[in-house]
C-alpha positions as CSV (number, residue, x, y, z in Angstrom):
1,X,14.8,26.7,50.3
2,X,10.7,25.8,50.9
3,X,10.0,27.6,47.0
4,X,13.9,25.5,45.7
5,X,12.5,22.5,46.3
6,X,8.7,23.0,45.3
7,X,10.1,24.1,42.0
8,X,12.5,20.7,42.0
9,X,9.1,18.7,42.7
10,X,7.1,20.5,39.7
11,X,9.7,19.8,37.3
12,X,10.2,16.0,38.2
13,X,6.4,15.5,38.4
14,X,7.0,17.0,34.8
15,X,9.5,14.5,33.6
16,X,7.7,11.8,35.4
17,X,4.7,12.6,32.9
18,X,7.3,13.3,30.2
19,X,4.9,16.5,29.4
20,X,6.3,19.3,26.9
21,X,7.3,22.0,28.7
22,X,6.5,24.6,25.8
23,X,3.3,25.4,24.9
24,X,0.9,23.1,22.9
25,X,-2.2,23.9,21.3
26,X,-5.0,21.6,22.4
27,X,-5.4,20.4,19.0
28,X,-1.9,18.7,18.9
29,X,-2.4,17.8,22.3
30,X,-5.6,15.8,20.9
31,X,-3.7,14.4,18.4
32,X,-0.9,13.3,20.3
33,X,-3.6,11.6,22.8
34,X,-4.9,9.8,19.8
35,X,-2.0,8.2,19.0
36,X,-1.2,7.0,22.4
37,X,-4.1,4.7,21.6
38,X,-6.2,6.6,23.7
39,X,-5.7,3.6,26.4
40,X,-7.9,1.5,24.8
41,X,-8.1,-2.5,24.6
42,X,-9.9,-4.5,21.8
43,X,-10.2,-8.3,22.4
44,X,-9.9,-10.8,19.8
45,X,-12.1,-12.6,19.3
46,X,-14.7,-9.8,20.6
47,X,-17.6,-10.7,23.5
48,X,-20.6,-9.7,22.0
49,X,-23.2,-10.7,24.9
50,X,-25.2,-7.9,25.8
51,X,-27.4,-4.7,24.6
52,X,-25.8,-1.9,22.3
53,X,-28.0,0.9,21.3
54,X,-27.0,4.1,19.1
55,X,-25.8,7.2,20.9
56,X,-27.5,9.2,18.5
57,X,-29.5,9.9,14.9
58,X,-27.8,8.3,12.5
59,X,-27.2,8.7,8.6
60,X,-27.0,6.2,6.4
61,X,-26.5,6.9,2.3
62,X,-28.8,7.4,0.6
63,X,-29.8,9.5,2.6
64,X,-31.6,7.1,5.5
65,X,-31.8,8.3,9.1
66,X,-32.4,5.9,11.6
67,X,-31.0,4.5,15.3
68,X,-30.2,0.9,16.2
69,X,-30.8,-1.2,19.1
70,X,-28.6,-4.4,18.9
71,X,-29.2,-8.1,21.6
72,X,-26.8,-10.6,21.6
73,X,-27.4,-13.7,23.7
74,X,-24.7,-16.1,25.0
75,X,-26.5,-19.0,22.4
76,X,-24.9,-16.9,19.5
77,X,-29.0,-16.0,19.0
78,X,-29.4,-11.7,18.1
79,X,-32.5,-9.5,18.1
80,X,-32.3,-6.4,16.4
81,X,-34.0,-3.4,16.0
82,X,-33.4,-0.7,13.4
83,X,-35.6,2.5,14.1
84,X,-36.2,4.6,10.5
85,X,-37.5,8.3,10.4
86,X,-38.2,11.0,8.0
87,X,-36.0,13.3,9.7
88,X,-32.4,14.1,10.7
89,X,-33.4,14.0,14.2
90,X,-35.1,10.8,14.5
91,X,-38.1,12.6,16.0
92,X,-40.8,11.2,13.3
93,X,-40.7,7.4,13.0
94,X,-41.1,5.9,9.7
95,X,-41.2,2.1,10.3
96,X,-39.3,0.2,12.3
97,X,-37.6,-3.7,11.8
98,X,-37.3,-6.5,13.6
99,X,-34.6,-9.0,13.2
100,X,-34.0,-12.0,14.4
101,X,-31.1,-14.5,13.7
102,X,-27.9,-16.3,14.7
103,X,-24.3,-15.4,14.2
104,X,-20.9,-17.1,14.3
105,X,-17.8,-15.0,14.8
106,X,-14.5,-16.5,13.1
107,X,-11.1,-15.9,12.3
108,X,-9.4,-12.6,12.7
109,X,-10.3,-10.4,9.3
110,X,-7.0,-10.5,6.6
111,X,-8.4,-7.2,5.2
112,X,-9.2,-5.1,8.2
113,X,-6.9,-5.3,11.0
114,X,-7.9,-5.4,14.3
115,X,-11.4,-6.9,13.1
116,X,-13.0,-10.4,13.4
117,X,-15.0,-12.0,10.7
118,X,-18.5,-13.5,11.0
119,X,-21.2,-15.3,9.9
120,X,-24.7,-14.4,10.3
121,X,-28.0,-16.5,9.6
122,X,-31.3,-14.6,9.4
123,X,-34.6,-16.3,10.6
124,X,-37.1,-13.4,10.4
125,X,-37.4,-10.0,9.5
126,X,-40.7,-8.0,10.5
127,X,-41.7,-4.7,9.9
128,X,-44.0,-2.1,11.7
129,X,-45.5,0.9,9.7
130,X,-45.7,3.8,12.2
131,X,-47.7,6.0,9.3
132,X,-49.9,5.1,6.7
133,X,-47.9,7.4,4.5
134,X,-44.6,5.0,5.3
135,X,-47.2,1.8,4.9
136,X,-48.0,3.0,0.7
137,X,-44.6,4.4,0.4
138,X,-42.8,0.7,1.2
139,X,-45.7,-1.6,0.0
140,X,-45.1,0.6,-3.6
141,X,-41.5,-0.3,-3.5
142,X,-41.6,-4.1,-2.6
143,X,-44.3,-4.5,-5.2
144,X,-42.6,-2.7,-7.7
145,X,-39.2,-4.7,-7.6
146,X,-39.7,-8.1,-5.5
147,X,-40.1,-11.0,-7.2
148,X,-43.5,-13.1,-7.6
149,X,-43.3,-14.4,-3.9
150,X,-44.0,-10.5,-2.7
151,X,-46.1,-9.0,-5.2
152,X,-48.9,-9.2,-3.1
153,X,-47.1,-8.1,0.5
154,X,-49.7,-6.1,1.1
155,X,-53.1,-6.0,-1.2
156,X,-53.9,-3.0,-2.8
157,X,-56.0,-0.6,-0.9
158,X,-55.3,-2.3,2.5
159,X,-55.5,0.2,5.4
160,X,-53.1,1.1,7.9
161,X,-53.1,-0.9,11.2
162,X,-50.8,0.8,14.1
163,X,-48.3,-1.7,15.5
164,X,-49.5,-4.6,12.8
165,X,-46.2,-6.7,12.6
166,X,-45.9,-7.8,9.0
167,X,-43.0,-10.5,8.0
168,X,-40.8,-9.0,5.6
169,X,-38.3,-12.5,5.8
170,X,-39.0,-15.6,7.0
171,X,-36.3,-19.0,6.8
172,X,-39.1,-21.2,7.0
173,X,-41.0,-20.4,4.3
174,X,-38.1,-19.3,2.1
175,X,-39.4,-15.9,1.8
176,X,-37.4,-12.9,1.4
177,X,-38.9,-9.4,0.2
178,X,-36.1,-7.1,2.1
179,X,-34.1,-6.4,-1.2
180,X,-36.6,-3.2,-2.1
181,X,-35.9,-1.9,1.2
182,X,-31.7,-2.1,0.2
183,X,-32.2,-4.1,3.6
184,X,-28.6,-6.8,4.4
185,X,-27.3,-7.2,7.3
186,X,-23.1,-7.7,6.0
187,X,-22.5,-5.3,8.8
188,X,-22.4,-8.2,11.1
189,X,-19.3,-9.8,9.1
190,X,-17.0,-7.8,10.3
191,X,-16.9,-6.7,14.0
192,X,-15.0,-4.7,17.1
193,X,-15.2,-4.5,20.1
194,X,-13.3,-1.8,21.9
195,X,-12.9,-0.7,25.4
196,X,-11.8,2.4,27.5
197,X,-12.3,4.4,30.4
198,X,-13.8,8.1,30.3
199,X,-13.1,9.9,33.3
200,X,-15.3,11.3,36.1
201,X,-14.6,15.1,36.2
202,X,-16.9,15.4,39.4
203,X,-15.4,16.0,42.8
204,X,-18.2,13.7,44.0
205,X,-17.2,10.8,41.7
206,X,-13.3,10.7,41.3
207,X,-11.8,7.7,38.8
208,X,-13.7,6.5,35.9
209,X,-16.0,4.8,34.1
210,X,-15.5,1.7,31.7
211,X,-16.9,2.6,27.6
212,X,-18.0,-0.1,25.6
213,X,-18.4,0.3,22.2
214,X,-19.5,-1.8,19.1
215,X,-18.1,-1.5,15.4
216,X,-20.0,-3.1,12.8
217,X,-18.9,-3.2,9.2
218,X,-20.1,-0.3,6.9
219,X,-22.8,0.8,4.4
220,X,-21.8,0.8,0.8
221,X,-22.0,4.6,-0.4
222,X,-24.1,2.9,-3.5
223,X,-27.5,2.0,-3.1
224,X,-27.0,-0.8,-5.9
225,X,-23.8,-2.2,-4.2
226,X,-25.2,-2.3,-0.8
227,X,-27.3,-5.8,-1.3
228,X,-23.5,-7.4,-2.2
229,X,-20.7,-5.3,-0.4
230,X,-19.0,-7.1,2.4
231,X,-17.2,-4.2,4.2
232,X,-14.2,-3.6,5.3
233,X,-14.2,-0.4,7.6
234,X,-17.3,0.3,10.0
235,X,-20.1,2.1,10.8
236,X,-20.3,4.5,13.4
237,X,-20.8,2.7,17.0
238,X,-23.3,1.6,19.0
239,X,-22.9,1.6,22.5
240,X,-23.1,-1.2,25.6
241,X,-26.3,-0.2,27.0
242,X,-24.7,-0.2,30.8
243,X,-20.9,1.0,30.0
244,X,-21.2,4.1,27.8
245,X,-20.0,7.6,27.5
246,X,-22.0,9.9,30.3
247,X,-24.0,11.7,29.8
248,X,-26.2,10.0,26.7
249,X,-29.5,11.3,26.0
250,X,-30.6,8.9,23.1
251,X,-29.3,6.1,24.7
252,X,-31.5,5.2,27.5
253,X,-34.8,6.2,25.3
254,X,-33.0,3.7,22.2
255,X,-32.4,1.0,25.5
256,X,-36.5,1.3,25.9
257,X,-37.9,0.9,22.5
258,X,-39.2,-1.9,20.3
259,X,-40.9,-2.1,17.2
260,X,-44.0,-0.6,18.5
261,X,-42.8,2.2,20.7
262,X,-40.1,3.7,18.4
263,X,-37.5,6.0,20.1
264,X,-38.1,9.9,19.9
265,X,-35.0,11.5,20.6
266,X,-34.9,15.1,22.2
267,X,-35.1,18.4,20.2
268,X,-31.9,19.7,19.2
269,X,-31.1,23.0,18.1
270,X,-30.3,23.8,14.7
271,X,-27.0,25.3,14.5
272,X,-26.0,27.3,11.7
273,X,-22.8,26.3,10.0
274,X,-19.7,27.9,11.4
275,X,-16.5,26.2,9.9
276,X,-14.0,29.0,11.1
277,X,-11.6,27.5,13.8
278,X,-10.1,24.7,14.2
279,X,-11.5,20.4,14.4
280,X,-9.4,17.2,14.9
281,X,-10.3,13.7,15.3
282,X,-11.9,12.1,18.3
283,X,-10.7,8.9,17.9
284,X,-8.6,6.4,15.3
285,X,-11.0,6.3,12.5
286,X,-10.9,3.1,9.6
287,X,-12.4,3.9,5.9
288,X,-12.8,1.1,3.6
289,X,-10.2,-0.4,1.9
290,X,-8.2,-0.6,4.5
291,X,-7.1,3.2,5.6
292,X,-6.6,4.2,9.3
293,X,-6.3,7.9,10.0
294,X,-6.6,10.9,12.0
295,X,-7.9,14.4,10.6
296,X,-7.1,17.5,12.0
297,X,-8.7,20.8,9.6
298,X,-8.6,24.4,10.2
299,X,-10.8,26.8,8.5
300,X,-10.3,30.4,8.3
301,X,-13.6,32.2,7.7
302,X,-12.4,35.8,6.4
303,X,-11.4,34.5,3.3
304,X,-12.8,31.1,3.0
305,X,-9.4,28.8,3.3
306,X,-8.8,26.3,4.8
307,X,-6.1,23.6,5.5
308,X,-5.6,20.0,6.5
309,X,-3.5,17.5,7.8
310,X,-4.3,13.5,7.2
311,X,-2.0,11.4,9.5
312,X,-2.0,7.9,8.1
313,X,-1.1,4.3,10.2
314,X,-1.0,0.7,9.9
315,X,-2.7,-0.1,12.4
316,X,-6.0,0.5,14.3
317,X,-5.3,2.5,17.3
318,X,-3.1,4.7,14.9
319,X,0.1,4.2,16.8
320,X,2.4,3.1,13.6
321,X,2.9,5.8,10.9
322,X,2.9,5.2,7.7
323,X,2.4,8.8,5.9
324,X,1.1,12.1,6.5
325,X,-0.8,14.5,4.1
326,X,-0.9,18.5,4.3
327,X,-3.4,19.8,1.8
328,X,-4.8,23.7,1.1
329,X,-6.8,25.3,-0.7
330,X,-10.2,27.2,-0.5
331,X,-13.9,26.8,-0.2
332,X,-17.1,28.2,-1.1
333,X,-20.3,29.3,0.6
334,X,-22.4,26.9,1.9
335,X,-25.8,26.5,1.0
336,X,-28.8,23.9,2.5
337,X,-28.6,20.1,0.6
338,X,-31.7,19.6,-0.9
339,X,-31.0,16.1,-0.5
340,X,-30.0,15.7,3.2
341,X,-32.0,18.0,5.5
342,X,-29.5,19.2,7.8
343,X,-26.8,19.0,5.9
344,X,-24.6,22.1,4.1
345,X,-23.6,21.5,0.5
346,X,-19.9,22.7,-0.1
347,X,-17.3,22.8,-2.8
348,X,-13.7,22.4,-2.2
349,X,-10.7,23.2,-4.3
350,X,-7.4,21.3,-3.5
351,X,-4.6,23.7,-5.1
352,X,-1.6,22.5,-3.0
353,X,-0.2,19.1,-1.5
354,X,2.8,17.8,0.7
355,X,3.3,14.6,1.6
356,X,6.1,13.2,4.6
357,X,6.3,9.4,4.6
358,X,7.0,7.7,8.1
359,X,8.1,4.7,7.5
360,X,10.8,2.9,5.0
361,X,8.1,1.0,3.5
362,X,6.1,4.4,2.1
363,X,9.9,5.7,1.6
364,X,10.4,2.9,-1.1
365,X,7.1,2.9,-2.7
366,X,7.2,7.0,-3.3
367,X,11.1,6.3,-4.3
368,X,9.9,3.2,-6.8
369,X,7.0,5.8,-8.3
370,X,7.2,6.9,-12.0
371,X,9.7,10.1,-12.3
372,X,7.7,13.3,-12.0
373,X,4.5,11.4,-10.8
374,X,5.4,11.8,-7.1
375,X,7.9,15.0,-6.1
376,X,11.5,14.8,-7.0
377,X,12.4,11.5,-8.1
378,X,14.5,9.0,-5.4
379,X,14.5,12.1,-3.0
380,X,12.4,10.4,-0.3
381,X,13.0,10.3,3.4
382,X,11.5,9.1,6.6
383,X,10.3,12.4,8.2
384,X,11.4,14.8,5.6
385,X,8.2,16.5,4.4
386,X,8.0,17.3,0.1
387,X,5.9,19.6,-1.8
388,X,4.3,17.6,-4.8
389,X,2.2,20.8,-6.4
390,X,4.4,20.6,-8.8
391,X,4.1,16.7,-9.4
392,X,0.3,17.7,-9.8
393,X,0.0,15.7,-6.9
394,X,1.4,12.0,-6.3
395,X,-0.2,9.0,-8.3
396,X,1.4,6.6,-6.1
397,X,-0.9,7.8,-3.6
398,X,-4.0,8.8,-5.4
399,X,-3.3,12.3,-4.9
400,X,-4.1,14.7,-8.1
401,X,-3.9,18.8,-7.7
402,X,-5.7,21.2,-8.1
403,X,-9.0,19.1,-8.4
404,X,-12.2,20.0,-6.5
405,X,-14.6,17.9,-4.5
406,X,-17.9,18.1,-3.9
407,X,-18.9,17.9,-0.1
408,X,-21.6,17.7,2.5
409,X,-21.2,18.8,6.0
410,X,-22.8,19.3,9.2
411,X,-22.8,21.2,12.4
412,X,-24.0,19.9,15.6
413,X,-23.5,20.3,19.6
414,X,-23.1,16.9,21.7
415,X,-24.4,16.3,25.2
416,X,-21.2,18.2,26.7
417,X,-21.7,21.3,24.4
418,X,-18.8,20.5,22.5
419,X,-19.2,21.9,18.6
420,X,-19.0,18.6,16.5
421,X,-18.5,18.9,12.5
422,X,-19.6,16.2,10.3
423,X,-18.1,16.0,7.0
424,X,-19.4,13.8,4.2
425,X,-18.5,10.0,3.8
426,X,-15.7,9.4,1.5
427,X,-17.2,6.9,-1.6
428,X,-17.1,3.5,-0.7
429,X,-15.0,2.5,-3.6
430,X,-11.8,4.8,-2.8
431,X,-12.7,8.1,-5.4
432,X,-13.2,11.2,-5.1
433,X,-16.4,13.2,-4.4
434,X,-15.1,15.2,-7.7
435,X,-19.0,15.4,-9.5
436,X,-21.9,17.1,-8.1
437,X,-23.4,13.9,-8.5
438,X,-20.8,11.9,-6.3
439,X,-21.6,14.7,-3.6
440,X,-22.0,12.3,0.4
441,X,-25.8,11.8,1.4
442,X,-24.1,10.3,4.9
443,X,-20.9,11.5,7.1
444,X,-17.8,10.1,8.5
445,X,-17.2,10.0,11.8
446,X,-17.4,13.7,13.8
447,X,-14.4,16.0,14.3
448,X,-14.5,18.1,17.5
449,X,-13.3,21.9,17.6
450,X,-10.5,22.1,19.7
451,X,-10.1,25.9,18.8
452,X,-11.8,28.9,18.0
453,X,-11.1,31.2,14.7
454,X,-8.6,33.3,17.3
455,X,-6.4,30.1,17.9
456,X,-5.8,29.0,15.0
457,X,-2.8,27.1,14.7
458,X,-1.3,25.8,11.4
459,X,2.1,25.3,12.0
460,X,2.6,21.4,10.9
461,X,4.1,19.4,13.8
462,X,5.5,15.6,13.0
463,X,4.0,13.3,15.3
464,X,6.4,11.0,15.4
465,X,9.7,12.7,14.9
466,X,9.7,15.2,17.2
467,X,12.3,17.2,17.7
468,X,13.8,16.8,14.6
469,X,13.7,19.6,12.1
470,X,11.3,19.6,8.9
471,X,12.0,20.4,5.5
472,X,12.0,23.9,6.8
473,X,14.3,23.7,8.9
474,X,12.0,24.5,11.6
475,X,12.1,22.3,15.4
476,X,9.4,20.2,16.4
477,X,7.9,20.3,19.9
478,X,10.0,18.0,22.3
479,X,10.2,17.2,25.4
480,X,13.0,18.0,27.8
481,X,14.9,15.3,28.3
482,X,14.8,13.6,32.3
483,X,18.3,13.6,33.0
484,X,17.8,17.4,32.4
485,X,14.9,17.8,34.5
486,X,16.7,16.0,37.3
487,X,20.1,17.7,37.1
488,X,18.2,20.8,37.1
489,X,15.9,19.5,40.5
490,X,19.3,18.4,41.8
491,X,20.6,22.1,41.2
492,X,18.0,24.0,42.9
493,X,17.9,22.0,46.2
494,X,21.6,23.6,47.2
């Protein structure tokens, strides 16, 4: 009787959590946390007060590596400090910036949902050479392409002075010789705030700890756009300098700096690029333009394949579905960027496509499309996936097979020992890597391998409808239903 009703306790504790009683890989398990929204809040309009510093090296196109270390006061006043290096580790400082200014946050952004608009006023902008290599290097460039007011920055032949400040912008004087450095701060138009809880796994420390993190708007892939672009998706985040992930390395040394003690971060291993297995989003990520998206990719290493699955929404904790995208096709060796250090330079060929909308609004747009641009003509259906290979792809969404693209990835290992892969920034204007020369110099937010080459799992799973079948005919994942559970709990206890 003791084991009937253990047994009746397990199940309703099951249907209490409404938890799949069949198995589920941990990547679809990922997934499905993702689109719970992950329990996180985002307030409108954002509080900004308070000290966000990177959680890491960061790469910005071009390529430029650097960290940031963000102040906002209560007055609407900001200091800011952007950290540059020669390396992808942020171990040998270049210069380093100072900026100081004011900002006013507006209305709620049109474009980017989710996001509040701002405006920002600069008063100064000083720079600090850490090298006299890094002194020669910038004084060449603002020479070469500032106007008359900064020909003579700094005089030819003048020497290196460690932690000199020199201005690079002032308000007051109405001078402004950033522009060679492809220095604008847009990024603080468009902001986020987001918060959640990460929980404390220690028996010592049980509940968990509140994450704040910052979203600033994003770098234009072009250098010559970057001066003019107001963006619409973000930047990786910074971090509130007392609520952030545990444990964070970088962050505490980033908290520390200024302009004269640039942040070293720790060594890091180099880790040699291993694709096989299987990576998936770690959080609802935004591209320009306005796209929010999860990415879930498996590579199979024996014979150089892969596959992935681009799960679309309209909105930005990716909870609403719009349309989901199964591509395949095949990849070829990797070799070092000479352009990147770090980085792995890739080609990969697209041959094959499907494409299930998820709501009526992409069912009538991909019912509207031209005949034979988009699948079978008026054949569409809310959860009903379609092969369009033989469409060569779907013009209505952008999609064109086979085509290849050119790409740029990375492998590294975060403070948990969890394999992160960085694949290369899509092109700010919404094409395709498809040239050599339109290969990423920066990355899109990381994926996290949540399965080895031995688990690899590729049978596609909807989302939203489960338990429905797919084109295939095949049965989603679903859980049993709690009357069930219950009758059966009921059952066992006589």
């Amino acid at each position: 009787m003791a084991r009937r009703w253990w047994l009746a306790a397990l199940l309703l504790a099951c249907a209490a959590a409404e938890a799949p009683l069949r198995w589920e890989p941990r990547c679809r398990q990922q997934l499905r946390h993702l689109q719970d929204g992950a329990r996180i809040a985002a307030r409108l309009p954002p509080r900004l007060e308070g000290h966000w510093v990177s959680t890491g090296c960061e790469v910005r196109p071009g390529p430029e590596f650097l960290t940031r270390s963000y102040l906002f006061y209560s007055n609407r006043l900001f200091k800011a400090h952007q950290f540059y290096y020669w390396d992808p580790s942020c171990r040998e400082p270049s210069y380093s910036l100072v900026i100081k200014g004011k900002l006013r946050l507006r209305q709620a952004s049109w474009i980017t949902r989710g996001a509040t608009e701002a405006d920002y006023h600069l008063h100064k902008v000083g720079i600090v050479f850490h090298s006299r290599r890094a002194m020669r290097e910038v004084a060449a460039w603002i020479n070469q392409t500032s106007g008359a007011g900064c020909s003579g920055f700094l005089p030819p032949g003048r020497s290196w002075a460690p932690g000199a400040l020199y201005e690079l912008l002032s308000a007051k004087t109405e001078r402004d010789c950033t522009a060679a450095l492809g220095f604008a701060m847009h990024e603080l138009s468009l902001v986020r705030v987001e918060q959640h809880y990460q929980a404390l796994l220690q028996p010592q420390q049980p509940g968990s700890r509140l994450v704040e993190e910052l979203y600033l708007g994003d770098i234009h892939t072009e250098w010559v756009e970057r001066l003019h672009y107001r963006p619409t998706g973000y930047q990786r985040p910074l971090q509130n300098a007392v609520h952030h992930v545990h444990p964070c390395p970088a962050c505490g040394i980033i908290y520390r700096a200024d302009e004269h003690h640039p942040p070293i971060l720790p060594v890091r291993a180099e880790l040699p690029m291993q694709l096989s297995g299987s990576w998936v989003s770690t959080h609802c990520e935004v591209r320009p333009a306005v796209l929010f998206l999860t990415r879930y990719f498996i590579f199979h290493g024996s014979n150089h394949t892969w596959e992935g699955y681009y799960y679309h929404y309209s909105d930005p904790l990716c909870k609403q579905p719009t349309f989901t995208i199964y591509a395949s096709g095949h990849y070829t060796q990797g070799i070092p960027s000479s352009k990147v250090r770090g980085g792995t330079e890739l080609a990969f060929k697209v041959t094959q496509a499907r494409v299930t909308p998820m709501d009526q609004v992409t069912v009538m747009m991909l019912n509207s499309s031209e005949p034979g641009s988009c699948g079978l003509t008026d054949s569409w259906h809310a959860g009903m996936e379609q092969d369009i290979t033989p469409t060569n792809g779907c013009l209505a969404l952008g999609i064109k097979l086979p085509h290849t693209e050119y790409e740029l990835f990375k492998t590294e290992q975060d403070a948990k020992d969890r394999s992160l892969l960085f694949i290369g920034e899509r092109p700010t204007d919404g094409s395709s890597p498809d040239r050599p020369d339109k290969r990423p110099t920066s990355y899109q937010a990381p994926l996290i391998q949540c399965a080895g080459a031995s688990e690899e799992f590729s049978k596609y799973v909807s989302l939203k409808y489960l338990g429905k079948q797919d084109a295939n005919g095949n049965e989603a994942l679903k859980p049993l239903p709690v009357a069930f559970l219950l009758f059966i709990a009921l059952f066992l206890s006589f």
